[in-house]
C-alpha positions as CSV (number, residue, x, y, z in Angstrom):
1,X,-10.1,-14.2,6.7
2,X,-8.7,-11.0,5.1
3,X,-6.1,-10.2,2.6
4,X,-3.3,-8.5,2.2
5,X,-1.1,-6.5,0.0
6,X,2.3,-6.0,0.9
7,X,5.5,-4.0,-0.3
8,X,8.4,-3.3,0.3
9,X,11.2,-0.9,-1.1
10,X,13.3,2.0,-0.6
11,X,12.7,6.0,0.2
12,X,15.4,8.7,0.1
13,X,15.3,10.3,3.2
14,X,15.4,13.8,1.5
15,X,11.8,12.2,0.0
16,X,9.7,10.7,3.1
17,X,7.7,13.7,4.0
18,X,6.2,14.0,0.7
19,X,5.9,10.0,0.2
20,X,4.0,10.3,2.9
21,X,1.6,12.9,2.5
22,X,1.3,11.4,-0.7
23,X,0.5,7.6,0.4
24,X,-2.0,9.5,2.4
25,X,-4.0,10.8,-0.3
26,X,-3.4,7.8,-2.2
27,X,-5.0,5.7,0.8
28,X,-7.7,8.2,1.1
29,X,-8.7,8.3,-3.0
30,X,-8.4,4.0,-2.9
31,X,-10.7,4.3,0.0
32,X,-13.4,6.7,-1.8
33,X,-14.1,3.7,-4.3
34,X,-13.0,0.8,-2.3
35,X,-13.9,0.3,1.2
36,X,-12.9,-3.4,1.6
37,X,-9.2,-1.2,2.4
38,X,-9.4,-2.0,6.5
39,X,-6.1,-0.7,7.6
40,X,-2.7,0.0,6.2
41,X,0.4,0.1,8.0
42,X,3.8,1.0,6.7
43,X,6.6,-0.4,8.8
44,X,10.4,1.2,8.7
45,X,12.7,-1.6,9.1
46,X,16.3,-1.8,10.5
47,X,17.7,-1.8,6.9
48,X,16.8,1.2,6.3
49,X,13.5,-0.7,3.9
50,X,9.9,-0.1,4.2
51,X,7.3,-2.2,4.5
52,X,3.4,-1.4,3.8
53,X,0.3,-3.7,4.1
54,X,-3.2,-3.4,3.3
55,X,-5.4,-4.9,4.9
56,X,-8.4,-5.7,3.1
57,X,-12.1,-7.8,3.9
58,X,-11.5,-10.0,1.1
59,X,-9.5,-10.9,-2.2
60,X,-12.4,-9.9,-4.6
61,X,-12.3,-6.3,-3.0
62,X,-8.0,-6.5,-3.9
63,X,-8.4,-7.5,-6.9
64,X,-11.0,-4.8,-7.8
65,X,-9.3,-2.0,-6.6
66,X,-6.0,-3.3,-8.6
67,X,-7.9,-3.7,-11.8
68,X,-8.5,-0.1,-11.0
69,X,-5.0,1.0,-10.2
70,X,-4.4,3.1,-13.3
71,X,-7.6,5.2,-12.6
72,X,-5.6,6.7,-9.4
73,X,-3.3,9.5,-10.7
74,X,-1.7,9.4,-7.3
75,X,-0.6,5.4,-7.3
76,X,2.4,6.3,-10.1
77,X,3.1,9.7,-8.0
78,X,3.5,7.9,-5.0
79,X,5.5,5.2,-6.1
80,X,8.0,7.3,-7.9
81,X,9.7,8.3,-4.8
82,X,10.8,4.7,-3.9
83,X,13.2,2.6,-5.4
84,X,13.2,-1.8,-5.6
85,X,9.8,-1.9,-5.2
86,X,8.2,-5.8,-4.8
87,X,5.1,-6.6,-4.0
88,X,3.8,-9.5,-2.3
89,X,-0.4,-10.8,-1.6
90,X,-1.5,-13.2,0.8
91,X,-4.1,-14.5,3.3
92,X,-4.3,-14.0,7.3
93,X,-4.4,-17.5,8.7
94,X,-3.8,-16.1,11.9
95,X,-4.6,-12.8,13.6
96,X,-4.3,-12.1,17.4
């Protein structure tokens, strides 16, 4: 089953369009060195919150591209425009 890494926090409306274009190049540069990364999908809530998963083939290929986290300039750019940021991992036990 895959993994996934998932988190949630706040964006300033005045911020989205450039969190976005820049979780796009972020996606794009994790991808480059990691292709375990299947799919991501960020989720606007009710609240107001996001939520983003990443999908990826297995745990070793998470846990290789976060050892690497600090080698993508655009990870700290990124997450600078949200605020109460948590982060979650898990396992799919059921997909449909």
């Amino acid at each position: 089953m895959s993994v996934v890494r998932s988190h949630r926090y706040l964006v300033a409306e005045d911020d989205l369009e450039e969190f976005l274009a820049r979780r796009s190049s972020l996606i794009a540069t994790v991808r480059e060195g990691h292709p375990g990364l299947t799919h991501a999908v960020l989720v606007r809530l009710e609240d107001g919150t996001y939520t983003d998963t990443w999908h990826w083939e297995s745990a070793a290929q998470l846990g290789a591209a976060l050892a690497a986290i600090s080698t993508f300039p655009e990870a700290p750019l990124t997450m600078a425009l949200t605020q109460d940021a948590t982060a979650l991992n898990g396992k799919v036990v059921d997909e449909r």
